[in-house]
C-alpha positions in Angstrom: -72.8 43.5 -4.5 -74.2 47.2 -5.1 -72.7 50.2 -3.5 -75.5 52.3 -2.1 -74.3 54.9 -4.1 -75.5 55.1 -7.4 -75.6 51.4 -7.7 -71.9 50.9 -8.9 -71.0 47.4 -8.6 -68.5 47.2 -6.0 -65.5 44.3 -5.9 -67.6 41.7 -7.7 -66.0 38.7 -9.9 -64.2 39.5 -12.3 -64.5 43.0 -12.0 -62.7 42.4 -8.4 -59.2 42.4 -10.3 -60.0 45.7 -12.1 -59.7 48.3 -9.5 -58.3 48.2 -6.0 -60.3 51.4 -4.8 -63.4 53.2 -5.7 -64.5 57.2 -5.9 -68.0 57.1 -4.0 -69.1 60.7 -5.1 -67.6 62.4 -8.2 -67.0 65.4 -5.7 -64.9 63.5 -3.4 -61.6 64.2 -2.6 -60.8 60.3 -1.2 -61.2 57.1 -2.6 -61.9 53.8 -0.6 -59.9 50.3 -0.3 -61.5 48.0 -1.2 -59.0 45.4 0.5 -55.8 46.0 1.9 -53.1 47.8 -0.7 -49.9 49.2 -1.2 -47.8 50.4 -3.6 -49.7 50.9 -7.4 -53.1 50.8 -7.0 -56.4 51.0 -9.7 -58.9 53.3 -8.6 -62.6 53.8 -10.5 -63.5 57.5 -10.3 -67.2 56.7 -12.5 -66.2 55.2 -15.3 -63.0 56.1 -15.5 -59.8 53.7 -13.9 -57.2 55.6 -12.5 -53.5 54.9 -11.0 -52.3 56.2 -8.1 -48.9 55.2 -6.1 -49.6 55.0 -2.3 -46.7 56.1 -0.1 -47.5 53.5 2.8 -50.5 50.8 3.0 -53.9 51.5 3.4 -55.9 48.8 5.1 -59.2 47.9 3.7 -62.2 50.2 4.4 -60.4 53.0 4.6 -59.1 55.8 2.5 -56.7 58.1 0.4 -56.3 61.3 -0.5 -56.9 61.5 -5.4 -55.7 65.0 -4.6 -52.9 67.2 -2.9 -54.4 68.9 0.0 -53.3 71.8 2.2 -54.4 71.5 6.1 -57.9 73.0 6.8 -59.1 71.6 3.4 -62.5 70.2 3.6 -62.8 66.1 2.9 -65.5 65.4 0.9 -66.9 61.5 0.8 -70.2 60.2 -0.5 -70.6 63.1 -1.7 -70.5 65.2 1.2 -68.1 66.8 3.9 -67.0 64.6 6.4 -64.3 66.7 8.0 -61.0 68.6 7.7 -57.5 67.8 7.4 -55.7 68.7 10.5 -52.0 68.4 7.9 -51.5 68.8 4.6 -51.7 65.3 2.6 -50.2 64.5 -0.9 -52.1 62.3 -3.5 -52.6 58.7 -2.2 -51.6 59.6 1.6 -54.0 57.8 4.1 -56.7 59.7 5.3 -58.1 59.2 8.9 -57.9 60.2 12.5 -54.4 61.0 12.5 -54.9 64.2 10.2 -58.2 64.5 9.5 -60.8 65.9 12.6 -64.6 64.9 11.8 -67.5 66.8 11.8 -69.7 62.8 12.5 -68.2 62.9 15.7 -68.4 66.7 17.3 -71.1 66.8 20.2 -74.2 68.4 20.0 -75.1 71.7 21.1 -76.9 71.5 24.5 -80.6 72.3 23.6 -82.1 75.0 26.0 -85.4 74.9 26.6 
C-alpha cells in the first residue's frame, strides 16, 4: 500500500518487519505506529531506519514524539502543524490529546456579515 505522502510504501511484505513506525514529512517532529508497540522500535525517517526506546505503548495509528520537546512547541505532521504540546515530552513519549491541544479541532470564527 502507498502512503499519500510521497508514495512511500507503507507496512508491505517483507518490508512489514523492517520498521515499526514511519516519519510522514521530513519536518515532522512525530512518527506514526504502524501497529501496536512497545519497548524498541524501528522507525523510517526517508530512507533512513532509526531506533528509538518508547517509555510506555503506543497503540497503532498514533504517534511519538523523534525529539525532546518543551511545552508550547509546535507539532509538526505531514508536514505541517497540527498543534501544540500542552507538557513537555521526551523522545518516543506518546503524543495525543492528553498533552497536545489541536489546531483541526478549534471552532471557527463566527462570520459577520
Amino acid at each position: 500500500m502507498l502512503h499519500p505522502y510521497r508514495g512511500i510504501v507503507v507496512n508491505v511484505g517483507k518490508d512489514a518487519a523492517i520498521w515499526d513506525a514511519l516519519q510522514i514529512a521530513p519536518s515532522d517532529h512525530v512518527a506514526v505506529a504502524l501497529r501496536d508497540l512497545s519497548g524498541r522500535v524501528r522507525v523510517r525517517q526517508g530512507n533512513e531506519i532509526v531506533e528509538i526506546t518508547l517509555p510506555d505503548p503506543i497503540p497503532t495509528g498514533h504517534k511519538f514524539a523523534l525529539v525532546d520537546l518543551p511545552a508550547g512547541s509546535e507539532i509538526r505532521k505531514y508536514g505541517a502543524p497540527i498543534g501544540r504540546l500542552t507538557q513537555p515530552v521526551t523522545v518516543g513519549a506518546h503524543v495525543h490529546v492528553h498533552n497536545l491541544i489541536s489546531q483541526r479541532a478549534r471552532p471557527f470564527p463566527a462570520i459577520k456579515g
